[in-house]
C-alpha positions, 0 to 999 in steps of 0.5 A: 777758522778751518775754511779761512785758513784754507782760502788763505793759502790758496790766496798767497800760492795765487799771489806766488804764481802770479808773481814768478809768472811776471817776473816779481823778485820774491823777496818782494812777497816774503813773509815775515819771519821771527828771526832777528826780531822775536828770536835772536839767532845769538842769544838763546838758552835750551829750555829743557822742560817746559810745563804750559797749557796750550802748545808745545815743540821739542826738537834737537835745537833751542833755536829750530823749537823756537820757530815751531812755537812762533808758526803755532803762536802765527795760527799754524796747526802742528804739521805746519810747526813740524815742517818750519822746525825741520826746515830750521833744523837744516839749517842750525843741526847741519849734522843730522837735521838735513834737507839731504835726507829723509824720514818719517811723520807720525801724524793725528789729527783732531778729528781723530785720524791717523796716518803716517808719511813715509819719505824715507830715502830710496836706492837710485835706480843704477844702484845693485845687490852687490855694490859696497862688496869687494873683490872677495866679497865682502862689505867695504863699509868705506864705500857705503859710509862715505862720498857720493856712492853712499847716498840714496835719494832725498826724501825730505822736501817730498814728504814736507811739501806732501804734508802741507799739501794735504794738511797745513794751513799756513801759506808754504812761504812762511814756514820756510822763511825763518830756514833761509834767515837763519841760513842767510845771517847765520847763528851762534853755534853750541858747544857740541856742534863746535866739537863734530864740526871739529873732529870732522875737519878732515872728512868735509876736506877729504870728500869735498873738492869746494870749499865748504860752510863747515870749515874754516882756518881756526877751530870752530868754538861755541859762540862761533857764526855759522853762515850758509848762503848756498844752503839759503839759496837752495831754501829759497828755490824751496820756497818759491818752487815748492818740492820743484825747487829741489826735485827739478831745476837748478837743486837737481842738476847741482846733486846731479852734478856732484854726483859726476864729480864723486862718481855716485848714481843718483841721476836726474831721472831719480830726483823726478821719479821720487814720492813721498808715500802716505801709508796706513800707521800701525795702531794697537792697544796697550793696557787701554792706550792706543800706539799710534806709530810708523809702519815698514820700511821702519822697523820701529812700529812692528818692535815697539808691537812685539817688545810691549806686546812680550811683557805684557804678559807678565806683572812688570808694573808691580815688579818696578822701575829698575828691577832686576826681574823688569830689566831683564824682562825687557831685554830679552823682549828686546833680543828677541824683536831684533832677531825678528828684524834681522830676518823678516823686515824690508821695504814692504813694497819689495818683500812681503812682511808677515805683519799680523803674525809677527805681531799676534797675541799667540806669536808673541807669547811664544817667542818670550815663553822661552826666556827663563827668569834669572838666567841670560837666554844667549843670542846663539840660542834665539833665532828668527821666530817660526811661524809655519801658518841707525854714529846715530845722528838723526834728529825727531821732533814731537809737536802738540797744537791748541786743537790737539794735533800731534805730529811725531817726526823722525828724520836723518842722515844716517852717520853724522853730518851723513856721507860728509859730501856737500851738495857742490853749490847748493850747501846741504849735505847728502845721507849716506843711507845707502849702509842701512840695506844689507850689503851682504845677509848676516853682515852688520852695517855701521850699527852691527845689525845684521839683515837678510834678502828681505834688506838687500840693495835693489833699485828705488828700494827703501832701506829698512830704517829703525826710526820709531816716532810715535804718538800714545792716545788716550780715550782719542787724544794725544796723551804721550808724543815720542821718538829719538834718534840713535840707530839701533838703539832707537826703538829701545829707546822708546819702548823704554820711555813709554813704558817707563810712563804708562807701567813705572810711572815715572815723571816725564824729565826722568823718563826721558834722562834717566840712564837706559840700556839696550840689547839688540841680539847681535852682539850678546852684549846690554849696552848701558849708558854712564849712570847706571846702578850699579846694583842693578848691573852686577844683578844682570852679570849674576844671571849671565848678561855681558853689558859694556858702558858706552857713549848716551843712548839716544836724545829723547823728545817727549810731550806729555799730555793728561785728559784736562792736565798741562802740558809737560815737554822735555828735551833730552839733557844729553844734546842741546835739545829744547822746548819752546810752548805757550 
């Protein structure tokens, strides 16, 4: 089955070229798609837990999960479903699934390998160390949040196209199809995109001079159409072209071009030069499970290391869920782990990380040695440790095929709907990924992290990121699949869900909506969301913490697989967020 599906995708990139080479319209030579036939764009529902026995999708989007399970019921492996859901979460989750952007994909395959593809967004190459700082020198958050300034070169059609280069099965062409439907005769909008595209109004209006998809004379409400016919033409260029079809041509003069006309740096020179990176993931054991997760330029995977590697040395599974002594273990692993990505992490092609021993057993348990039992270890007292010898709209996806593929993928636009600048002409919008280096060492980007030279601007650098996809093995096999959005609440946010599995045993819907907190050394302060027990709150201000209630932390995607079992998928209550299985 493997060789056939092989013969086929050279046998449809044959028949592609040999019709471009002739002139043939492709519309002639599109597959076909589910949408308006198995998938209605109008009417559809978000199913929030799905138990089935075959496959399963979770993403941001009812509709986008429907697409990844239609190219897996198609004889599609997990990276092919991965890569329609993306390209469909362009189109249906303008605000953070984006086509502008870039991110990470965690993959395993079922012949046991694991890698990670890393098409993170780079500095252009006119970009300097200090560009976002003014006259006094100081960061001015305006010009790395916002406008054309703002934006890093885009990653994601790289890292798709590399992906099914080297691992899909599916000819390219379908798995982009159902993106350009969607795009082309539009979808019922949720309740929750009517509201940002609402309360960005003025933004679209301010750093756009075209008129742009996302606005219109009367707010936007649920059930609203929304139609991007420039974004399906820039899709199509995708589909046809393959990464070309962004990177070169038409796509890149037009980013080019809205470049000039915003006085931004990315030029056409950037576009050409970019690359995806395949990269080796870090993998560790935890209490007999294998963490397969995602190396720098994400901060995630060293973390996620360091925070499960600081409690386990301690009986956090008998003390329990929503214990004092649990909670607290786990925040001050978290105060500590940021201070150490404050100081040491970057792009590793630029910096030197000291990986190993960051991550090592002795390095670990002397960084948590220091945590007193009881009493708040205050963040002006816990630095960098010595060893002499990401608003948070991004989106993740999480896929399990029938062979026991598994892709766990991250990607963003940094702050929602990214700089709010539409590419003039070809409909996406660019990230504004650009305030994830450090403008200055010691001062905090959008998500008050602070970094160090290790995450200073320098060109075709990658930013340090916080995204955290992740796959648990068990004796080989998939057993958990994770990763949310969130910024810096990220990596929390799944050190918190896998150990709410593997030490509290939770179930996965509670895991995955249960209320969280988050500490990430600078500020002082345990965010917790609304729902948080109360008891369990006043426990934590007895021993000194500050926590102040904010707005949902994350919206976690979560696959769960036991050796035999079903499979359990559950999307997070906190977004529109939906799974779709077979």
């Amino acid at each position: 089955m493997k060789k056939l599906h092989a013969q086929l995708k050279t046998f449809f990139s044959l028949i592609i070229l040999l019709s471009l080479a002739m002139g043939l319209p492709c519309s002639l030579l599109a597959q076909h798609s589910p949408i308006g036939k198995t998938i209605n764009p109008y009417v559809y529902v978000s199913q929030k837990e799905v138990i089935t026995h075959h496959a399963c999708v979770v993403s941001a989007h009812p509709l986008a999960s429907e697409v990844g399970r239609w190219i897996l019921q198609q004889g599609g492996n997990a990276v092919d479903a991965a890569i329609a859901t993306q390209l469909a979460l362009a189109v249906v989750y303008p605000a953070a699934g984006n086509i502008g952007g870039g991110g990470f994909m965690v993959i395993h395959l079922a012949n046991g390998k694991n890698t990670v593809l890393d098409y993170r967004e780079e500095a252009p190459g006119k970009a300097t160390r200090d560009m976002f700082l003014d006259s006094l020198g100081n960061p001015d958050s305006r010009l790395s949040l916002y406008g054309a300034l703002s934006a890093g070169i885009p990653g994601t059609v790289a890292g798709l196209w590399q992906a099914w280069k080297k691992y899909g099965h599916l000819p390219w062409r379908q798995l982009v199809q159902p993106a350009i439907d969607l795009a082309q005769q539009g979808f019922a909008i949720t309740a929750m995109e009517a509201r940002w595209l609402n309360e960005s109004r003025q933004d679209f209006l301010t750093y756009n001079t075209q008129p742009v998809a996302f606005v219109k004379d009367t707010p936007w409400k649920a059930g609203d159409t929304l139609r991007q016919p420039e974004l399906a033409r820039t899709l199509m260029l995708i589909r046809d072209q393959g990464k070309k079809g962004f990177y070169t041509g038409r796509v890149a003069h037009q980013i080019v071009q809205t470049m000039q006309h915003h006085h931004g740096l990315i030029t056409l020179q950037d576009l050409r030069q970019y690359r995806a990176i395949e990269r080796q993931p870090l993998i560790f054991d935890y209490k007999g499970y294998t963490i397969v997760t995602v190396p720098p330029p994400s901060a995630g995977g060293i973390m996620l290391q360091q925070m499960l590697g600081m409690i386990s040395f301690y009986p956090i599974d008998q003390w329990g869920y929503g214990s004092p002594q649990a909670t607290q273990l786990m925040i001050e692993a978290e105060r500590r782990s940021y201070a150490d990505r404050a100081q040491y992490l970057g792009d590793p092609d630029f910096v030197k990380i000291p990986i190993a021993q960051l991550t090592s057993a002795d390095y670990l348990q002397q960084r948590i040695s220091s945590y007193t039992p009881g009493k708040a270890t205050p963040s002006r007292a816990t630095q960098a440790g010595d060893f002499t010898h990401e608003s948070e709209e991004t989106t993740h996806l999480c896929v399990l095929d029938e062979s026991g593929n598994a892709v766990s993928a991250t990607y963003t636009l940094n702050n929602l709907y990214g700089s709010k600048l539409i590419v003039e002409g070809a409909g996406f919008l660019l990230n504004d990924e650009m305030d994830d280096f450090s403008a200055k060492p010691g001062s905090p980007n959008l998500y008050g992290l602070t970094g160090s030279e290790a995450n200073a601007i320098a060109p075709h650098k990658r930013m340090l990121s916080s995204m955290t996809p992740t796959i648990v093995l068990k004796n080989e096999k998939p057993y958990l699949i994770t990763g949310t959005p969130g910024g810096s609440t990220i990596i929390t946010s799944v050190f918190q869900t896998i150990v709410d599995i593997l030490d509290f045993h939770l179930s996965p819907y509670e895991a995955v909506n249960n209320p969280k907190f988050h500490h990430q050394w600078l500020p002082d302060v345990v965010y917790v969301e609304k729902g948080f027990p109360d008891s369990l709150a006043k426990a934590l201000e007895s021993m000194g913490y500050r926590l102040a209630e904010r707005e949902a932390i994350g919206r976690t995607e979560l696959i769960v697989h036991p050796e035999g079992e079903t499979i359990t998928g559950v999307g997070d209550h906190r977004g529109d967020d939906a799974v779709a299985g077979y």
